[in-house]
N, C-alpha and C positions, 0 to 999 in steps of 0.2 A: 319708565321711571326716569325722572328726572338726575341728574347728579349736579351737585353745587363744591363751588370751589371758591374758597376765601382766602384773600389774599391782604397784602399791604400791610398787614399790623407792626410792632415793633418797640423801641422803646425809645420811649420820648420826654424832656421835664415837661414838667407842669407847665399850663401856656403856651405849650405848642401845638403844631397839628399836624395831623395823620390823615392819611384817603384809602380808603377801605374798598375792593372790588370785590364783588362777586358776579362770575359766570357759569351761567346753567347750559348743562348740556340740551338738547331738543331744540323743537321747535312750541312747543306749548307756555312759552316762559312769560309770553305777551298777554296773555288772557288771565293770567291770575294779579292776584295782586302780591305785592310782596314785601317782607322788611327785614330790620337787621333785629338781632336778639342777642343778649350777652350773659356770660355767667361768669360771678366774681368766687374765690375759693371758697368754700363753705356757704355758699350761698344758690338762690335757686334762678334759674334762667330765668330773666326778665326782658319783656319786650322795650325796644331802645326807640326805633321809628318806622312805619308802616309809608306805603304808596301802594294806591291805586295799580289799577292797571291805565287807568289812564292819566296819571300822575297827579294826585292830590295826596297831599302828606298828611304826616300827623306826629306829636311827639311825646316821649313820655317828657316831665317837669322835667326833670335831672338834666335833660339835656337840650333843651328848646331853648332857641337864639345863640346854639353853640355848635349844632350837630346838622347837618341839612342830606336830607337823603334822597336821592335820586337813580332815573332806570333809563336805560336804552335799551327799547326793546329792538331795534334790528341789528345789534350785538349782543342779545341775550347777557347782558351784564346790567347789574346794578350797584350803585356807588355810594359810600356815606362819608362824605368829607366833615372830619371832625377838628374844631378849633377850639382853642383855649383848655386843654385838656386838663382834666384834676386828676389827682392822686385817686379820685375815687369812681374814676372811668377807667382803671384797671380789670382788665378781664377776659377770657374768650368772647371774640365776637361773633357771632353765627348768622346766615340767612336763609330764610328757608319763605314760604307763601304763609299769608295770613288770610283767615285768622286760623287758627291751630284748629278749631270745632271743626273744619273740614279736613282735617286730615294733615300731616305734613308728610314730604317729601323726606329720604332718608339723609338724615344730617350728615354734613360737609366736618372736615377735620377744625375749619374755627382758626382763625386767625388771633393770634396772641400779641394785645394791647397793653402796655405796660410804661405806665405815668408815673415818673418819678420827683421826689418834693426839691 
């Protein structure tokens, strides 16, 4: 079993930026694919941006041309440097492999994002 550990979040105003790690325990962290996921209070976990394993991105609208997400896989870490931050990118961020239909790995504590106006 894998274990994941997120880190970087904090609280930042609006317009600024943040860089998000996450590192998995193993050796198996290279072969899947992976991304970051967020959940705002009252609301339901949403996927934020996905990579390949062999690094091809992808992004939800909300956050495309702002968020850019990237891995090293011979550090078992993956990174989301987030700029121009909104009040409405406040949230737990999480990462775990995608897509979810195969399974997830047991979720990490989430690093606490917090954009102020």
């Amino acid at each position: 079993q894998v274990q994941l550990r997120e880190s970087g979040g904090g609280l930042v105003q609006a317009g600024g930026s943040l860089r998000l790690s996450c590192a998995a325990s193993g050796s198996i962290f290279s072969i899947y694919h992976m991304a970051w996921y967020r959940q705002a209070p009252g609301k339901q976990r949403e996927l934020v941006a996905r990579v390949t394993s062999d690094g091809n991105t992808n992004y939800a609208d909300s956050v495309k041309g702002r968020f850019t997400i990237s891995r090293d896989n011979a550090k078992n870490t993956m990174y989301l440097q987030m700029n121009s931050l909104k009040t409405e990118d406040t949230a737990v961020y999480y990462c775990n492999r995608w897509p979810g239909a195969i399974g997830y790995w047991v979720w990490g504590q989430g690093t606490q994002v917090t954009v102020s106006s």
